[in-house]
C-alpha positions in Angstrom: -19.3 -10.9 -30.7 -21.4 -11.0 -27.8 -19.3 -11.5 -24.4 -21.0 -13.0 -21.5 -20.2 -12.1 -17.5 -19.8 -15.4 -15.6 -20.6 -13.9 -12.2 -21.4 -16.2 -8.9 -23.4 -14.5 -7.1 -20.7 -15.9 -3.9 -18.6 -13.9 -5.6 -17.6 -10.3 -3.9 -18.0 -7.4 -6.8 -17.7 -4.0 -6.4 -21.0 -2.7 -7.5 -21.0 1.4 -6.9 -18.0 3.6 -6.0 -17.8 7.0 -5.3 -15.2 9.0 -3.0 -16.0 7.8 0.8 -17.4 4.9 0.2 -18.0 1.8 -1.6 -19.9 -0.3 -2.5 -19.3 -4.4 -2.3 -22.5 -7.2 -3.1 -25.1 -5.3 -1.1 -22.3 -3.8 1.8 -21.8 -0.4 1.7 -18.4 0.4 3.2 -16.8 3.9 4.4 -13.3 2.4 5.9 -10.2 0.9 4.4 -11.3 -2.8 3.4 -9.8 -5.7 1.3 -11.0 -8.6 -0.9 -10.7 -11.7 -3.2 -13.8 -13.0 -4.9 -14.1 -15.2 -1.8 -13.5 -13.4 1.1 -14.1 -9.9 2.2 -12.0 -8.0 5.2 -13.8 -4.4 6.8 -12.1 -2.2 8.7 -8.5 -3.0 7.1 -6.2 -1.1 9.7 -4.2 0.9 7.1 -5.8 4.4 6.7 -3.7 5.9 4.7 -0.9 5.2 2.5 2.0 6.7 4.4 1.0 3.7 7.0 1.0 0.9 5.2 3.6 -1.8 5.9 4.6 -5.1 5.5 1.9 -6.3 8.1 -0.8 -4.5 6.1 0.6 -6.5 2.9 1.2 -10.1 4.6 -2.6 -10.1 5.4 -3.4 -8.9 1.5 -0.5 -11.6 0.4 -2.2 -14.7 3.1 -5.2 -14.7 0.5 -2.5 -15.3 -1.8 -3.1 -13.4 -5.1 -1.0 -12.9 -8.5 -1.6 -9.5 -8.3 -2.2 -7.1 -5.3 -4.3 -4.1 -6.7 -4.0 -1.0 -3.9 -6.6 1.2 -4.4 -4.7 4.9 -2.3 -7.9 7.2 -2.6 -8.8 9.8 -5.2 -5.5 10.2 -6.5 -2.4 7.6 -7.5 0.4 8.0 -4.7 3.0 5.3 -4.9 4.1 3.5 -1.3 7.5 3.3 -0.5 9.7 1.2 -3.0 10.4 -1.4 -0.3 6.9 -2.4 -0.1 7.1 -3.0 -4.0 10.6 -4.9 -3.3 8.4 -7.0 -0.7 5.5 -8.5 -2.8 8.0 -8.7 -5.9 10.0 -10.9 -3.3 7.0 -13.3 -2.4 6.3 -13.4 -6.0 3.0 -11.3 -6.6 2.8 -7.8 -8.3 1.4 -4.6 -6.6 -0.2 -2.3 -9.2 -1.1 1.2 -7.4 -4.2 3.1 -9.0 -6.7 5.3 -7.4 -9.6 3.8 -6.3 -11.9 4.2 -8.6 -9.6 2.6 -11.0 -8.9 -0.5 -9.0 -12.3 -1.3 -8.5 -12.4 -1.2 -11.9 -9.5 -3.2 -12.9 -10.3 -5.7 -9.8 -13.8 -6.0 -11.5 -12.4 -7.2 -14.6 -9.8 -9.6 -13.4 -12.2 -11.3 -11.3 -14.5 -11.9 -14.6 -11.4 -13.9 -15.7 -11.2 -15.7 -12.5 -7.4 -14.1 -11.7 -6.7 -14.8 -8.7 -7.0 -11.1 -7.6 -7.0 -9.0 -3.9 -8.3 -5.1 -4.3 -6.8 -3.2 -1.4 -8.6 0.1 -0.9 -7.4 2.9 1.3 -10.3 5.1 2.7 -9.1 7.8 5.7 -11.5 7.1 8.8 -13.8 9.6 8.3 -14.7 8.8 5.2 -13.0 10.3 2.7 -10.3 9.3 0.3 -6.6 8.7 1.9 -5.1 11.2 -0.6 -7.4 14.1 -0.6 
């Protein structure tokens, strides 16, 4: 069976990732950044995953989503379980992967048109949160 991608080329995609930096459409970004297939956010002030908080989550949750996919840098490390507790409370999942894994999984989803936000945590100079 042959599968066809639908992809709107309005849509945001993660085309290239590697640790540092990713790559979104034709945007090449080096900083924490989130996304839907409709809107993209740069410079996302959460830097690494000891930081994030409900704040960082309300702005991921305003794009409201099914699932929140949080992309923590070159390795899997869980937030704290009341940030879980949080999004489970407004009625959306958070799935924690490491980046390359979320861009991944967000890539997919957004071929089914889930309604879908990829959080990824980058440290400011570049490289991953959790190395």
């Amino acid at each position: 069976m042959k599968f066809t991608e639908h992809r709107d080329s309005n849509v945001y995609v993660v085309k290239h990732y590697e640790p540092g930096e990713v790559k979104i459409n034709d945007r090449r970004l080096q900083k924490s950044c989130f996304l839907n297939q409709k809107t993209l956010v740069e410079n996302w002030p959460c830097a690494h995953i000891d930081a994030l908080t409900t704040d960082h989550l309300d702005a991921l949750l305003a794009l409201k989503p099914e699932v929140i996919l949080l992309g923590t840098g070159e390795t899997q490390v869980f937030p704290a379980p009341q940030l879980f507790a949080y999004c489970s409370a407004k009625g959306v999942g958070l799935e924690v992967m490491h980046n390359l894994a979320a861009c991944r999984t967000y890539n997919v989803l957004t071929t089914e048109d889930r309604e879908v936000v990829l959080a990824l945590i980058m440290d400011a100079d570049g490289a991953s949160a959790a190395s």
